[in-house]
Backbone as CSV, one residue per row, in Angstrom:
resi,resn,N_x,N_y,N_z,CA_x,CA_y,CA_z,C_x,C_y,C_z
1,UNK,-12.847,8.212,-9.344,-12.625,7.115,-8.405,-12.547,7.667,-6.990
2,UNK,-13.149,6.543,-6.157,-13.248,7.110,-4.604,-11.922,6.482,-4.122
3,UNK,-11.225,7.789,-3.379,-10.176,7.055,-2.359,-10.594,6.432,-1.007
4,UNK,-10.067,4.914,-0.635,-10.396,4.788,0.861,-9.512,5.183,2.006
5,UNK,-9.068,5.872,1.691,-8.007,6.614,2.868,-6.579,6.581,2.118
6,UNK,-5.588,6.789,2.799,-4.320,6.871,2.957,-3.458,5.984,3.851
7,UNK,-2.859,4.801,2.769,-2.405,4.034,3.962,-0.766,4.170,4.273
8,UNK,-0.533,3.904,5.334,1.089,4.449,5.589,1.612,3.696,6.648
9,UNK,2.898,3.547,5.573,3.422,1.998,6.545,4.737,2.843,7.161
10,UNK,4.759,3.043,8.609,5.986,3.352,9.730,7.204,2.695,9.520
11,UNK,8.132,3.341,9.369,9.387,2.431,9.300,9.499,2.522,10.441
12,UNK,9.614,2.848,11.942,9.989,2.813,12.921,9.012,1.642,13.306
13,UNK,7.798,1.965,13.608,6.410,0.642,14.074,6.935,-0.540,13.493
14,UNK,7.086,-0.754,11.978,6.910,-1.593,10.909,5.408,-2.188,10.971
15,UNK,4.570,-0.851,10.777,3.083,-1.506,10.600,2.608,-0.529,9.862
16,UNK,1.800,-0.860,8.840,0.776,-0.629,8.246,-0.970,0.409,9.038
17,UNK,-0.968,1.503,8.416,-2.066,1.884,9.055,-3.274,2.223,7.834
18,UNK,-4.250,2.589,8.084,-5.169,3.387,7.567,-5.831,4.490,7.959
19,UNK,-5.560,5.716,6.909,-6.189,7.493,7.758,-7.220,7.536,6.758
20,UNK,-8.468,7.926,6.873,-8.848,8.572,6.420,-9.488,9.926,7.261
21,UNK,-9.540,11.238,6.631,-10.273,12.477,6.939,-9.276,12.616,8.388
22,UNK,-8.172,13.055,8.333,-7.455,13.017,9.635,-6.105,13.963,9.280
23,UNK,-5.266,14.134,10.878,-4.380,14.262,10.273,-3.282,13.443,10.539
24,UNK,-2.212,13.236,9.359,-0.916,11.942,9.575,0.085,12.512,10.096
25,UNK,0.842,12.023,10.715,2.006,12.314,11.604,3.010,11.112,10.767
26,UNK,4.009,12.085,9.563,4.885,11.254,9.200,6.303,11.397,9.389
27,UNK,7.097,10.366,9.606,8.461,10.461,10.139,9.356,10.138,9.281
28,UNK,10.651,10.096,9.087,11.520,10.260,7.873,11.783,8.679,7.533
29,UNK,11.695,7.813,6.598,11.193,6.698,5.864,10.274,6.194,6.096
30,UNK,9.156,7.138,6.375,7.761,6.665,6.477,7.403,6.347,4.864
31,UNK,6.283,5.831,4.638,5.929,5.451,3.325,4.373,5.377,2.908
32,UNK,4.127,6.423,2.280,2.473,6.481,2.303,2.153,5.929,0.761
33,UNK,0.775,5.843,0.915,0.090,5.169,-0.241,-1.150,5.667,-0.418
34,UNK,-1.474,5.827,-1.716,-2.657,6.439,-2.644,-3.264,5.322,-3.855
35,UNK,-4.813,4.917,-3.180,-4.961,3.945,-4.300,-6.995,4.044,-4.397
36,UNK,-6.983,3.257,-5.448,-8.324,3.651,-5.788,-9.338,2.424,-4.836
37,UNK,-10.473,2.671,-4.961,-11.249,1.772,-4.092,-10.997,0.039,-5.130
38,UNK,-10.950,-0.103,-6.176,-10.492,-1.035,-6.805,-9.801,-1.898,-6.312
39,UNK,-8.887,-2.006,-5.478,-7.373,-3.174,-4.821,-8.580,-3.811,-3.936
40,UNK,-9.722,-3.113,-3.294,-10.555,-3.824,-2.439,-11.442,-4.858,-3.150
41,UNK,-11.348,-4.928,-4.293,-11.997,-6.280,-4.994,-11.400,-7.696,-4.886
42,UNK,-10.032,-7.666,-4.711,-9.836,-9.069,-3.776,-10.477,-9.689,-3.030
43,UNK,-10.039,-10.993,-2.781,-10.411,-12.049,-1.851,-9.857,-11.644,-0.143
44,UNK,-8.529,-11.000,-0.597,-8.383,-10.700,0.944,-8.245,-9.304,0.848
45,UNK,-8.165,-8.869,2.106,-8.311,-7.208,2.450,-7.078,-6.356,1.848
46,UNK,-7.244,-5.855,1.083,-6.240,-4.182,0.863,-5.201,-4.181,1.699
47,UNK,-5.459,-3.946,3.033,-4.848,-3.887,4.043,-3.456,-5.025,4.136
48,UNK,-4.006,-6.433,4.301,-3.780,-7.652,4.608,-2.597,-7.897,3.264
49,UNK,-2.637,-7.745,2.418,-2.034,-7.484,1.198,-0.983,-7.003,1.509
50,UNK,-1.107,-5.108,1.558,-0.070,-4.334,1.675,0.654,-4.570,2.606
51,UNK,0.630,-4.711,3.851,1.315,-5.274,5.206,2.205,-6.386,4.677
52,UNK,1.351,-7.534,4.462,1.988,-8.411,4.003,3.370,-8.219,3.608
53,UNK,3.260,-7.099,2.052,4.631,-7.542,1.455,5.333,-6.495,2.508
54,UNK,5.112,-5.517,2.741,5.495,-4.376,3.245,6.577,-4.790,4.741
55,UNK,6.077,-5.796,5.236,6.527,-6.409,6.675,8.112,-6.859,5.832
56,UNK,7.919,-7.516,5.056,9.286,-7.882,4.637,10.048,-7.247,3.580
57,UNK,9.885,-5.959,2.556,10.328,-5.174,1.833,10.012,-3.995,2.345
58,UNK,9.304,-3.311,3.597,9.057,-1.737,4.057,10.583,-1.271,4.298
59,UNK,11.373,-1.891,4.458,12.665,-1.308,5.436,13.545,-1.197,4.149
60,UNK,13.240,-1.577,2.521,14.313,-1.671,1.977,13.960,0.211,0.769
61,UNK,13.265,0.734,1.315,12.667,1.728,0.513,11.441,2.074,-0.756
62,UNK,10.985,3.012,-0.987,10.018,3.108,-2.067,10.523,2.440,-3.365
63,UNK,11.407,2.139,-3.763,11.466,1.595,-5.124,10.996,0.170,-5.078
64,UNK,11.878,-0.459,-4.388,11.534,-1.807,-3.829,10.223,-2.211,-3.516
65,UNK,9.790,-1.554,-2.456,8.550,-1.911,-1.836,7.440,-1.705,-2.888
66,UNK,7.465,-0.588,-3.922,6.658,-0.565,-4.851,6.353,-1.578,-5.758
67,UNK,7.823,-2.435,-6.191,8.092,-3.473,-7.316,7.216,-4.542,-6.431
68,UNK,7.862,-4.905,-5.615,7.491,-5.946,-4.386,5.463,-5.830,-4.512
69,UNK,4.804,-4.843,-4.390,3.837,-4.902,-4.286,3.073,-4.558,-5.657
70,UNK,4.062,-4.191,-6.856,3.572,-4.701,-7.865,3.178,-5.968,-8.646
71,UNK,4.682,-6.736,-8.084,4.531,-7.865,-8.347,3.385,-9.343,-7.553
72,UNK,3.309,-8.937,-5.924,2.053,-9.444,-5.490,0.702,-9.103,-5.581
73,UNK,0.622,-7.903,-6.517,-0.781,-7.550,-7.294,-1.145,-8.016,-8.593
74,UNK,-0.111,-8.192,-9.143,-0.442,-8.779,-10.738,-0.304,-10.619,-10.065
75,UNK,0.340,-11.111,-9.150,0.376,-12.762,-8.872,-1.195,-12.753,-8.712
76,UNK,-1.699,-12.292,-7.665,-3.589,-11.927,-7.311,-4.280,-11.713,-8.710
77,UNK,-4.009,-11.091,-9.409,-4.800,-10.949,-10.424,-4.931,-12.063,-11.519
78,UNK,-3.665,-12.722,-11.784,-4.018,-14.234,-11.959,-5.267,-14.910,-11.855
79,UNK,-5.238,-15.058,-10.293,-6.409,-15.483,-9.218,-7.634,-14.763,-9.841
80,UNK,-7.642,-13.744,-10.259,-8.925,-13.052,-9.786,-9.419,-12.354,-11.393
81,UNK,-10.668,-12.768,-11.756,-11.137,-11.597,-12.540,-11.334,-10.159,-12.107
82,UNK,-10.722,-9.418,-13.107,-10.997,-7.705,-12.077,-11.119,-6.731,-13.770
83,UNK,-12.633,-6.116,-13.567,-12.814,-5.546,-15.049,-12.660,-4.335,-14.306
84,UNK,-11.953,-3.819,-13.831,-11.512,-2.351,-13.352,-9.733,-2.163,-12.987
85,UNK,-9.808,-1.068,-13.361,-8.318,-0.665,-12.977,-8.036,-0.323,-11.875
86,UNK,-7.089,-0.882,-10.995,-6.171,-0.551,-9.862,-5.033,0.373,-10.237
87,UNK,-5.079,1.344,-8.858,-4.231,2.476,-9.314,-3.349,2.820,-7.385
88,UNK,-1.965,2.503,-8.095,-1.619,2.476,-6.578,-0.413,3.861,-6.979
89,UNK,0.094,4.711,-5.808,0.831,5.566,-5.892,1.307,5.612,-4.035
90,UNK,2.574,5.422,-4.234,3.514,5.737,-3.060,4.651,6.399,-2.979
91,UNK,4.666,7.274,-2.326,5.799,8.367,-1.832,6.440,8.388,-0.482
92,UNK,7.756,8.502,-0.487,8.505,8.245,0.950,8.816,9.410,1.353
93,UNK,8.738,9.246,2.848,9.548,10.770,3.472,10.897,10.782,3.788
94,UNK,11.635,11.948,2.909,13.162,11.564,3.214,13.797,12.818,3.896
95,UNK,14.214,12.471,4.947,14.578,13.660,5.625,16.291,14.537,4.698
């Protein structure tokens, strides 16, 4: 599976970015993410998604924010036929 970058949501910003081929500058409850090109088979953007829940569960930590965006990926999938597997992985920086 192809990765489309590395996305990483700022706890200080409270925004959502996308790196690919770069380098990240992460700060202590920053929160990065590893996922397969798959989540981009939605109706709306990868991006638009993760922000989403992230704007209102980023500040409460990786456990949370993970459940939180587990649970608005399987509500979408409802919605959506998807004959491929989504594969999401997030790790926080803890000083």
């Amino acid at each position: 599976h192809l990765l489309p970058g590395v996305f990483v949501w700022s706890k200080e910003n409270t925004s959502l970015s996308l790196h690919s081929n770069e380098t990240i500058s992460l700060n202590d409850g920053d929160i990065f993410f590893l996922t397969n090109n798959n989540i981009s088979n939605f109706s709306v953007s990868e991006h638009y998604l993760m922000e989403k829940v992230l704007k209102h569960f980023g500040d409460k930590g990786l456990t949370v924010a993970m459940k939180m965006l587990e649970k608005e990926l399987k509500f979408r999938l409802r919605k959506t036929y998807l004959n491929k597997d989504i594969h999401l992985i997030g790790c926080q920086i803890l000083a």
